[in-house]
The first five atom37 places (N, CA, C, CB, O) and aatype in JSON, in Angstrom:
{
  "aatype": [20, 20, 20, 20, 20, 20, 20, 20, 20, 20, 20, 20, 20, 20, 20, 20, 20, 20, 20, 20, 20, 20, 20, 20, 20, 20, 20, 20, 20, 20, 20, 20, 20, 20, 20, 20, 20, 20, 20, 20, 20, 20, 20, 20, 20, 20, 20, 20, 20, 20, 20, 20, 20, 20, 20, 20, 20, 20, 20, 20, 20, 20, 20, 20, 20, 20, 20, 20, 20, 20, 20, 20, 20, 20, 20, 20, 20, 20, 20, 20, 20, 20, 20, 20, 20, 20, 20, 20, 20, 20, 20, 20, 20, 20, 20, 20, 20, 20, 20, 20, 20, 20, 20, 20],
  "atom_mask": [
    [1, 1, 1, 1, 1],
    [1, 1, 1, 1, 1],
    [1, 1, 1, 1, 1],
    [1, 1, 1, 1, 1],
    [1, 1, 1, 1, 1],
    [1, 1, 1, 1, 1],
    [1, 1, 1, 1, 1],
    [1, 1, 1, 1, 1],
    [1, 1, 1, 1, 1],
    [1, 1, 1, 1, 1],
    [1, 1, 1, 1, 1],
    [1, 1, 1, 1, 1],
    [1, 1, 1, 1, 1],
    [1, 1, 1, 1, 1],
    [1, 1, 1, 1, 1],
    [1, 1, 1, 1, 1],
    [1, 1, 1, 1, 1],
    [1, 1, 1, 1, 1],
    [1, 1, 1, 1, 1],
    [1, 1, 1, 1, 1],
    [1, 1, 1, 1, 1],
    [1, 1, 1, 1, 1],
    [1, 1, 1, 1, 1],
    [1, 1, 1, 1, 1],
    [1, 1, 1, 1, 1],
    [1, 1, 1, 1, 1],
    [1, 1, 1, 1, 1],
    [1, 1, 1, 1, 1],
    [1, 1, 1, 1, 1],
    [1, 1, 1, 1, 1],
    [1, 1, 1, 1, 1],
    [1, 1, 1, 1, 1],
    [1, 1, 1, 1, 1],
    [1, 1, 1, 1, 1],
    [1, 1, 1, 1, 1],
    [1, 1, 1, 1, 1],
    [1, 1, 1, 1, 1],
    [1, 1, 1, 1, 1],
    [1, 1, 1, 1, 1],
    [1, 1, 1, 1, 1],
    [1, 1, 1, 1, 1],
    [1, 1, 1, 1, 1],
    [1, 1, 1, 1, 1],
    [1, 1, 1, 1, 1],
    [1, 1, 1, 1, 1],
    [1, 1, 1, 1, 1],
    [1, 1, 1, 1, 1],
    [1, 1, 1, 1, 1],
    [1, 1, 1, 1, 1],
    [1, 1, 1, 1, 1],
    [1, 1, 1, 1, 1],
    [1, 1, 1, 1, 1],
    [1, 1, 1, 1, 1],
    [1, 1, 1, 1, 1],
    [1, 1, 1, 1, 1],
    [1, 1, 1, 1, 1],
    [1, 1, 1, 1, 1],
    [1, 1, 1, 1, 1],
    [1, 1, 1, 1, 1],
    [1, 1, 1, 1, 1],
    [1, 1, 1, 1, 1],
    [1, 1, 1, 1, 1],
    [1, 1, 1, 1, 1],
    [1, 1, 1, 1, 1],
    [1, 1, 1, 1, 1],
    [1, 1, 1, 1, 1],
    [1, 1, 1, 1, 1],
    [1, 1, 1, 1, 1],
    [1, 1, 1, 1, 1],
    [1, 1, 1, 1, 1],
    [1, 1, 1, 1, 1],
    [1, 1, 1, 1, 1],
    [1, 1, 1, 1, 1],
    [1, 1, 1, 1, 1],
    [1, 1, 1, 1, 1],
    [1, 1, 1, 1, 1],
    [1, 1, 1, 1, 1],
    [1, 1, 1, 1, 1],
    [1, 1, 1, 1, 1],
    [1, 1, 1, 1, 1],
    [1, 1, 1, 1, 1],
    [1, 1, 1, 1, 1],
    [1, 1, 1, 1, 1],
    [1, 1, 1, 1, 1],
    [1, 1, 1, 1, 1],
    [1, 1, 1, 1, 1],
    [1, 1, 1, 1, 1],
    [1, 1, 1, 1, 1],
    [1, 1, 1, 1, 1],
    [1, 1, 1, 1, 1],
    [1, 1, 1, 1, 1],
    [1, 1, 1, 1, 1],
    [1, 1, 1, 1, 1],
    [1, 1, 1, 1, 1],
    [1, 1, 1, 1, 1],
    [1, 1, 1, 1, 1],
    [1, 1, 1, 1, 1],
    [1, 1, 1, 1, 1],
    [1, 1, 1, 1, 1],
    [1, 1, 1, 1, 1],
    [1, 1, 1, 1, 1],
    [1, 1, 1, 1, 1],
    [1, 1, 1, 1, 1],
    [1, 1, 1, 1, 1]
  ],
  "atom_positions": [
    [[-134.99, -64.24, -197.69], [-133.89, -63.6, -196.98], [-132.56, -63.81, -197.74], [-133.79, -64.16, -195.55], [-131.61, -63.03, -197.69]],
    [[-132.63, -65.21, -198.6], [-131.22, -65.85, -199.0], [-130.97, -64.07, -200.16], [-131.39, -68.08, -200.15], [-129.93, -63.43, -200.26]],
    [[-132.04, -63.82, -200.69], [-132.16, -63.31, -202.0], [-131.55, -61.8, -201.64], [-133.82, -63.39, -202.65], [-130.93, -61.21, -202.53]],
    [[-131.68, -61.36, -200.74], [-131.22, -60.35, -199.89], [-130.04, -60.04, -199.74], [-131.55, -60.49, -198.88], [-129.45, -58.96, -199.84]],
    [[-129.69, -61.06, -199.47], [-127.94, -60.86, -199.48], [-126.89, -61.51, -200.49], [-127.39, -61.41, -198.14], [-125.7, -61.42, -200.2]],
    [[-127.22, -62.08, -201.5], [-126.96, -62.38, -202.44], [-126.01, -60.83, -203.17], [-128.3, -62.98, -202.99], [-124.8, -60.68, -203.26]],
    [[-126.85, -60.11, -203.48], [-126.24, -58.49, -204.19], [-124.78, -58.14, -202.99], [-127.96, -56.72, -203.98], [-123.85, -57.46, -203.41]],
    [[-124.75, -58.74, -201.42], [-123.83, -58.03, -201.04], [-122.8, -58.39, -201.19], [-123.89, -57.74, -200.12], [-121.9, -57.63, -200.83]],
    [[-122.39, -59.99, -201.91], [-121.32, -61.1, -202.08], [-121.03, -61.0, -203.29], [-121.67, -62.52, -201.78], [-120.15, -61.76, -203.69]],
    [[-121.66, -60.02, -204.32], [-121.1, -59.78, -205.59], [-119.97, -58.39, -205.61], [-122.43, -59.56, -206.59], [-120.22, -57.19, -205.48]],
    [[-118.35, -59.26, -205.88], [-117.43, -58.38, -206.04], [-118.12, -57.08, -206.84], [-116.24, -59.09, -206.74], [-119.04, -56.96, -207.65]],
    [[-117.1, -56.11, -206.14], [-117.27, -54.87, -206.64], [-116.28, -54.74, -208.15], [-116.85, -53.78, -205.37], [-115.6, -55.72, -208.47]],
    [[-116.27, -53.57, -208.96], [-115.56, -53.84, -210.14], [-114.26, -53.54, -209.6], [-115.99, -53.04, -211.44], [-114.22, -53.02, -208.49]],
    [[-112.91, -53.85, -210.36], [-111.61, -53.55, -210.13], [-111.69, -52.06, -210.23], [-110.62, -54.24, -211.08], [-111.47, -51.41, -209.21]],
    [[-111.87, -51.68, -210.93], [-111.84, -49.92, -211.59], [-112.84, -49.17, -212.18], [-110.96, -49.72, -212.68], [-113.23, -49.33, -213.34]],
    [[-113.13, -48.62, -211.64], [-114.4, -47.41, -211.84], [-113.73, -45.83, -212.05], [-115.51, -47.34, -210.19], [-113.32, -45.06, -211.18]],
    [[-113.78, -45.67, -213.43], [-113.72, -44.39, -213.67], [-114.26, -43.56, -213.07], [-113.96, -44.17, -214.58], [-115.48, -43.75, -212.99]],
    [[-113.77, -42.3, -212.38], [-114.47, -41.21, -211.6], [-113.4, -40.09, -212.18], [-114.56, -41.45, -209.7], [-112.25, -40.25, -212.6]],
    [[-114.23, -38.83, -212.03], [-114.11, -37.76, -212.24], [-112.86, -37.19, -211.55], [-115.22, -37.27, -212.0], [-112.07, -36.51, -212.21]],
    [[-112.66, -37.41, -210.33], [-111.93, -36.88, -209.41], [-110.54, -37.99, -209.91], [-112.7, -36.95, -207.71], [-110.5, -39.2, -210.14]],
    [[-109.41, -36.79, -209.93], [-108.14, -37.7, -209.91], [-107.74, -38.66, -208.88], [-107.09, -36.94, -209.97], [-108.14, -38.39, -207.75]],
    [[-106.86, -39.98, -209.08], [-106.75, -40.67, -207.87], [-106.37, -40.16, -206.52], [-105.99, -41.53, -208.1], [-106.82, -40.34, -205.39]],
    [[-105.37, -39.44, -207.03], [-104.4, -38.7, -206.0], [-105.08, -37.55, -205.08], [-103.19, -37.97, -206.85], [-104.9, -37.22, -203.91]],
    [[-105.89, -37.1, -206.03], [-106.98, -36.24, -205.07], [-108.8, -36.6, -204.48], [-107.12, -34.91, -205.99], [-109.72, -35.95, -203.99]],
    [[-108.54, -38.16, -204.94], [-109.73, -38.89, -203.89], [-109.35, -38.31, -202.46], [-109.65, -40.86, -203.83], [-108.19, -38.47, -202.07]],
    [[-110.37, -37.57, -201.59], [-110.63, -37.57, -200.55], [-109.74, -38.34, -199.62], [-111.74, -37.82, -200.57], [-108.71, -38.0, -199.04]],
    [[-110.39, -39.44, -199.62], [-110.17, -40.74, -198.74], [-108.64, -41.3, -199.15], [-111.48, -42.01, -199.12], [-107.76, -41.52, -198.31]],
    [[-108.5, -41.46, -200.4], [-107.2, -41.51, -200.7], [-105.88, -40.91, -200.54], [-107.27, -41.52, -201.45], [-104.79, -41.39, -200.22]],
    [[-106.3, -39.65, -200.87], [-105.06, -38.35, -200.41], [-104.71, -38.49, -198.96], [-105.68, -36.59, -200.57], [-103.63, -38.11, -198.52]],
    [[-105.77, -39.12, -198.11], [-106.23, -38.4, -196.36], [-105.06, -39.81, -196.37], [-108.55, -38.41, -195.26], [-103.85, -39.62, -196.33]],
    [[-105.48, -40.73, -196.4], [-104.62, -42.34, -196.11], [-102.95, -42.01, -196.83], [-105.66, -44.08, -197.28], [-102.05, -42.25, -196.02]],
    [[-102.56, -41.6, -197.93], [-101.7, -41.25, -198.49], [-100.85, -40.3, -197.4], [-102.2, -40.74, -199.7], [-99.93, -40.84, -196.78]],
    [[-101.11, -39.04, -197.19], [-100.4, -38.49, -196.71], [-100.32, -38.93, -195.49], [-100.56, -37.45, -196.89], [-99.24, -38.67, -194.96]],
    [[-101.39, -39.75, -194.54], [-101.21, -40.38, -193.1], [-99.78, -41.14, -193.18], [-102.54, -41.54, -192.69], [-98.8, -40.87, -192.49]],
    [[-99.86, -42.12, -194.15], [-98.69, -43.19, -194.49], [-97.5, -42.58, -194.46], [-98.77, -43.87, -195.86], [-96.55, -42.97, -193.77]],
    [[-97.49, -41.44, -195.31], [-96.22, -40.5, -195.49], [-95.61, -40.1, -194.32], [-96.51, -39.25, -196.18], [-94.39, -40.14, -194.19]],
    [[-96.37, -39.69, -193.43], [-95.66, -39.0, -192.24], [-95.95, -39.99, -190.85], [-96.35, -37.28, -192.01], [-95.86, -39.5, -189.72]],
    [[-96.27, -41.35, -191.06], [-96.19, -41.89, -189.97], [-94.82, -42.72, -189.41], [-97.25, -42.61, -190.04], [-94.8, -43.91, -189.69]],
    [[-93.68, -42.18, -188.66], [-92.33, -42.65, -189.16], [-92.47, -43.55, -188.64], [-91.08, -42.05, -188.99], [-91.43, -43.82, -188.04]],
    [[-93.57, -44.62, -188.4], [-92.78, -46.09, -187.62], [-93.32, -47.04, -189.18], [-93.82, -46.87, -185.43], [-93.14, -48.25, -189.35]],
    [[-93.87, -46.24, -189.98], [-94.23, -46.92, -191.48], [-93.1, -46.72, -193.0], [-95.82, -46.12, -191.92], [-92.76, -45.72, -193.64]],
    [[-92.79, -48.07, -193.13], [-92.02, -47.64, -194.59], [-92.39, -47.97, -195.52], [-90.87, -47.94, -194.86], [-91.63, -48.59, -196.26]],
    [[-94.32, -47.61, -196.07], [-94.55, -48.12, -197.43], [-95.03, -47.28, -198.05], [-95.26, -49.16, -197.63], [-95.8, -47.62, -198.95]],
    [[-94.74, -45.62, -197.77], [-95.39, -44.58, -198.6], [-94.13, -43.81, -198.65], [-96.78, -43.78, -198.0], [-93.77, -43.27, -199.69]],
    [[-93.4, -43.74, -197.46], [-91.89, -42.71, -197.44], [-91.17, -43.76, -196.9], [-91.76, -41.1, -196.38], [-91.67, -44.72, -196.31]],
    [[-89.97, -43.56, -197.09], [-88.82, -44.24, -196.02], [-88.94, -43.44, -194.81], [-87.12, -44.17, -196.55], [-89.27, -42.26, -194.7]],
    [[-88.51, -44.53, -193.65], [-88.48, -43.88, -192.29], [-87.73, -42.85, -192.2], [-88.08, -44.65, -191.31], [-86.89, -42.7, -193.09]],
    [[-87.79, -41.72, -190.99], [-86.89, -40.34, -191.03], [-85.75, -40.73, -190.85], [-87.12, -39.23, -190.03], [-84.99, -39.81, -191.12]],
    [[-84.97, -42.02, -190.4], [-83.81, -42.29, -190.15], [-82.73, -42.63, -191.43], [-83.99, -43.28, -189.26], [-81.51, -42.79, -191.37]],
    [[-83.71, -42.69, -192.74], [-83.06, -43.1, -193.76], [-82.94, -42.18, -194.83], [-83.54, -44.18, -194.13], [-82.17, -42.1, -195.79]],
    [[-84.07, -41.39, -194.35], [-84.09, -39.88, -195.5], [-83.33, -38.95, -194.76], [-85.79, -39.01, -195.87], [-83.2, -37.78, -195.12]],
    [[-82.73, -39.48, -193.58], [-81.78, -38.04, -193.25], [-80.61, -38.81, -193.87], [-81.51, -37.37, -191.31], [-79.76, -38.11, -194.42]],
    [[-80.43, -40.14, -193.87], [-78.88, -40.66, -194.16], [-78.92, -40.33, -195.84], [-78.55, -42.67, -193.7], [-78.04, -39.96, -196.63]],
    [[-80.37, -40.65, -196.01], [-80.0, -40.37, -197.98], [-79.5, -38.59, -198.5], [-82.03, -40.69, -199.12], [-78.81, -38.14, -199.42]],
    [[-80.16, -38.07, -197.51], [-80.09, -35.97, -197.52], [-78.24, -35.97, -197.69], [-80.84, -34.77, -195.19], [-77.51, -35.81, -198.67]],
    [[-77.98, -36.23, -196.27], [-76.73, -36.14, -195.79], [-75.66, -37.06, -197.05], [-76.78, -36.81, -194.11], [-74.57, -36.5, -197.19]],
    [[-75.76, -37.75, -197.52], [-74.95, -38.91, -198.53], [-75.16, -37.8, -199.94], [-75.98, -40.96, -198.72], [-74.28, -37.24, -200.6]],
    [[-76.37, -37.75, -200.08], [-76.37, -36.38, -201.47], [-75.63, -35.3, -201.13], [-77.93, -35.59, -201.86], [-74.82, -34.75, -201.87]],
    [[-75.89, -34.98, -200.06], [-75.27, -33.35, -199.82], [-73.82, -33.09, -200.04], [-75.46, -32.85, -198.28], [-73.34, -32.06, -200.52]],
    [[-73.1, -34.3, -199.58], [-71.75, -34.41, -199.78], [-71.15, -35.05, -201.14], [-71.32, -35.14, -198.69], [-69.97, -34.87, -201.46]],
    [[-72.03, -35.79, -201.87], [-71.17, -35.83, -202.71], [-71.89, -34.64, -204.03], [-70.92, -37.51, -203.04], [-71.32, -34.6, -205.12]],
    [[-72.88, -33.93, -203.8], [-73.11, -32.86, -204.36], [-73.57, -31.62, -203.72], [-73.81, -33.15, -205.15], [-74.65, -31.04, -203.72]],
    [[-72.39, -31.36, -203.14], [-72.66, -30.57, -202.25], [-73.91, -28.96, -202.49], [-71.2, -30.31, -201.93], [-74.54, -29.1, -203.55]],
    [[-74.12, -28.23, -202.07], [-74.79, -27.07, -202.36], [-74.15, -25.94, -202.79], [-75.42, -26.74, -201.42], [-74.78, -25.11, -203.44]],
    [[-72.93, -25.77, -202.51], [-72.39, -24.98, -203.46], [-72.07, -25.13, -204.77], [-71.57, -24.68, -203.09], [-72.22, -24.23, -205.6]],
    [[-71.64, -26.2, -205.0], [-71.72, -26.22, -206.51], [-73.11, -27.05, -207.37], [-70.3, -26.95, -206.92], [-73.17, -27.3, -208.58]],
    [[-74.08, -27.35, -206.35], [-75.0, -28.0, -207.15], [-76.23, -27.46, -206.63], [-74.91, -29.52, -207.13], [-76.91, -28.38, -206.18]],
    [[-76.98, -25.9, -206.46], [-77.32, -25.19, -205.78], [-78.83, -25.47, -205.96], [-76.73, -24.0, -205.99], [-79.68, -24.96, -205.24]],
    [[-79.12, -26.46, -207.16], [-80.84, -26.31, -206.89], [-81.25, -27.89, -207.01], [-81.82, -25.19, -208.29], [-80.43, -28.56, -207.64]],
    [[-82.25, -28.51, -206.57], [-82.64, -29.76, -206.16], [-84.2, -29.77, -206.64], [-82.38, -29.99, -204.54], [-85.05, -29.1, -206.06]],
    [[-84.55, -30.81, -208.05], [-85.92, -30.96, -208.5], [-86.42, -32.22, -207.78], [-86.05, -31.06, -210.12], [-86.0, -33.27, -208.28]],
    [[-87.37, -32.37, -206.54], [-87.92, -33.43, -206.18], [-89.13, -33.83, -206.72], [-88.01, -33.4, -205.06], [-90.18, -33.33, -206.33]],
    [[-89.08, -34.75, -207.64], [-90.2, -34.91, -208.71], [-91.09, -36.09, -207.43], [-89.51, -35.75, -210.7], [-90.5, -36.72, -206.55]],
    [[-92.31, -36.09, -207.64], [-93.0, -37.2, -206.31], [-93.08, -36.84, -205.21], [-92.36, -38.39, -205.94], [-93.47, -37.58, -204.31]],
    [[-92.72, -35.58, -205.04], [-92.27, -34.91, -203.59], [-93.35, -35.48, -202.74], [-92.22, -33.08, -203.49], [-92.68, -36.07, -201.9]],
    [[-94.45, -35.66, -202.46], [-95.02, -35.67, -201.06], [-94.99, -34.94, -200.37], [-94.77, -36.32, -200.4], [-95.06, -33.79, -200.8]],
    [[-94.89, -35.13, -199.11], [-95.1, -33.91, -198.11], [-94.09, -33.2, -197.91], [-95.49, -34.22, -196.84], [-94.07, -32.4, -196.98]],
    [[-93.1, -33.37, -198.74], [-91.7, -32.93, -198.62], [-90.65, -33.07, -198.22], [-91.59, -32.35, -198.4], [-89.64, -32.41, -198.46]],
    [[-90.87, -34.27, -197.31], [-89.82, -34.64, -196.25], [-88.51, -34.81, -196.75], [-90.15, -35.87, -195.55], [-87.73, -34.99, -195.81]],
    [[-87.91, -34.84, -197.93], [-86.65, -34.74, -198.57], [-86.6, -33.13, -198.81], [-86.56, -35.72, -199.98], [-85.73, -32.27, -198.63]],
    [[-88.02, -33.12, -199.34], [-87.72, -31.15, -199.84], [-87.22, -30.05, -198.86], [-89.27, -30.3, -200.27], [-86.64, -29.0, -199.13]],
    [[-87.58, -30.54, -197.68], [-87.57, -29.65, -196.43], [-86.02, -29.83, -196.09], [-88.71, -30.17, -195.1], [-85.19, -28.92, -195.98]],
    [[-85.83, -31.19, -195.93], [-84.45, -31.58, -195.64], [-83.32, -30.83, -196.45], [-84.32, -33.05, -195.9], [-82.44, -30.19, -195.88]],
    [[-83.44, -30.97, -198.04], [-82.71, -30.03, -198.88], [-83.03, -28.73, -198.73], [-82.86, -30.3, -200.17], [-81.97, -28.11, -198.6]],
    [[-83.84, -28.09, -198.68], [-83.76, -26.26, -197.9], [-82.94, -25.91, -196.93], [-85.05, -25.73, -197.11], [-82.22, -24.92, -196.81]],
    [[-83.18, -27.26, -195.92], [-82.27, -26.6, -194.74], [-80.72, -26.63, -194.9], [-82.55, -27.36, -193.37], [-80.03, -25.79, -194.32]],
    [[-80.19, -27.55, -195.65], [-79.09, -27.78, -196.64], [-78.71, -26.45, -196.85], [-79.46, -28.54, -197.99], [-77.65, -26.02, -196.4]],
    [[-79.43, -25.82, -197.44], [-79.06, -25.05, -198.29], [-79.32, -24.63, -199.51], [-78.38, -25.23, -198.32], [-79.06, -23.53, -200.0]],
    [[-80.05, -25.92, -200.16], [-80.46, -26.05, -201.46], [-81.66, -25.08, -201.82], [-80.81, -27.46, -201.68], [-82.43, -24.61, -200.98]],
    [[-81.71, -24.8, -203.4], [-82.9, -23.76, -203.68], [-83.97, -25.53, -204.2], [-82.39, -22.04, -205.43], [-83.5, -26.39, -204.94]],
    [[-85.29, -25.58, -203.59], [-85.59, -26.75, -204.0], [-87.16, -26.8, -204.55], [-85.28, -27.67, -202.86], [-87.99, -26.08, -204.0]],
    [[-87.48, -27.5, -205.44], [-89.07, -27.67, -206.1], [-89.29, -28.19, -206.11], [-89.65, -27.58, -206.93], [-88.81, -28.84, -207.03]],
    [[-90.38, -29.02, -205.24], [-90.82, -29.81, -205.1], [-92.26, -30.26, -205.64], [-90.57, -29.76, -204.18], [-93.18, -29.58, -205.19]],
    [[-92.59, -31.23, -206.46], [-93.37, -31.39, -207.69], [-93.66, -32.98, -207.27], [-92.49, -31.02, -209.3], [-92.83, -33.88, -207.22]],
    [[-95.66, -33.06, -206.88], [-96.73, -33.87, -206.64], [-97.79, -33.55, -207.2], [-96.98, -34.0, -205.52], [-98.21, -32.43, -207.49]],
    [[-98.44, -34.97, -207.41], [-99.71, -34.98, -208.38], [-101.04, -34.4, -207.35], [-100.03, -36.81, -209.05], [-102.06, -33.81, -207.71]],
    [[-100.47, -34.93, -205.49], [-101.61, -34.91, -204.54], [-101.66, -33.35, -204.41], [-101.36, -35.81, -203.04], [-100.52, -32.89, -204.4]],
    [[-102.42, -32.63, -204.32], [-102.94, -31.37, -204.06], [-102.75, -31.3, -202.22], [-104.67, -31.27, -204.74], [-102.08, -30.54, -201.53]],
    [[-103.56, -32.3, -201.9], [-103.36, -32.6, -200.32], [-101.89, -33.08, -199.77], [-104.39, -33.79, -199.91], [-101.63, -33.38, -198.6]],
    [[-101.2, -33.09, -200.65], [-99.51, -33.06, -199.51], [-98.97, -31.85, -200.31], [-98.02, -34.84, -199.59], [-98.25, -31.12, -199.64]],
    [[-99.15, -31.48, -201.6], [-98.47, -30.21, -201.94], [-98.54, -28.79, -201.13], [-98.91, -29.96, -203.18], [-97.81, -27.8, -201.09]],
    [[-99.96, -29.21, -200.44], [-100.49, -27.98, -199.29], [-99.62, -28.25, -197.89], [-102.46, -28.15, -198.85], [-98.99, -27.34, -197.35]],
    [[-99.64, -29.67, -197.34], [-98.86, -29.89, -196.5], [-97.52, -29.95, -196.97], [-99.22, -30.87, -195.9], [-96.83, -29.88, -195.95]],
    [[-96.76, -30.03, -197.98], [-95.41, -28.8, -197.77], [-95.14, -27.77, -198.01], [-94.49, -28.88, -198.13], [-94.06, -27.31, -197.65]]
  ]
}
């Protein structure tokens, strides 16, 4: 019996090359974008209370008229990107995840 469970107490490897990009693991993307939009969590996005104060603090000191387009490189689900549209801003928002580029 001991011999049996022996194989289940042997660490798994740190890193296993797979085919599929990280960002578009299944399971990964699904947990990723959960994190992103859960606002009582701040370890994938900042809470909505701080990405509206960061929107609002950009907007004014670059405002949209004279600074009319906004590159959000990392974007995620967009929650800054969306924020800058409604601004005013023309905005592109640019992610590796396939699964939050669809959800913005």
């Amino acid at each position: 019996m001991l011999t049996e469970l022996t194989p289940l107490f042997k660490k798994p490897p740190l890193y296993a090359k797979t085919e599929i990009p990280f960002w578009d693991d299944e399971h990964i993307s699904l947990q990723m974008l959960n994190a992103h939009l859960n606002p009582n969590y701040d370890g994938a996005s900042r809470k909505l209370e701080f990405i509206e104060k960061s929107v609002d603090w950009i907007s004014k000191i670059l405002p949209s008229e004279n600074y009319p387009s906004v590159l959000d490189i990392g974007c995620g689900p967009g929650l800054y990107t969306e924020r800058y549209a409604k601004k005013g801003y023309r905005v592109v928002g640019v992610d590796f995840s396939h699964r939050s580029i669809n959800y913005a």
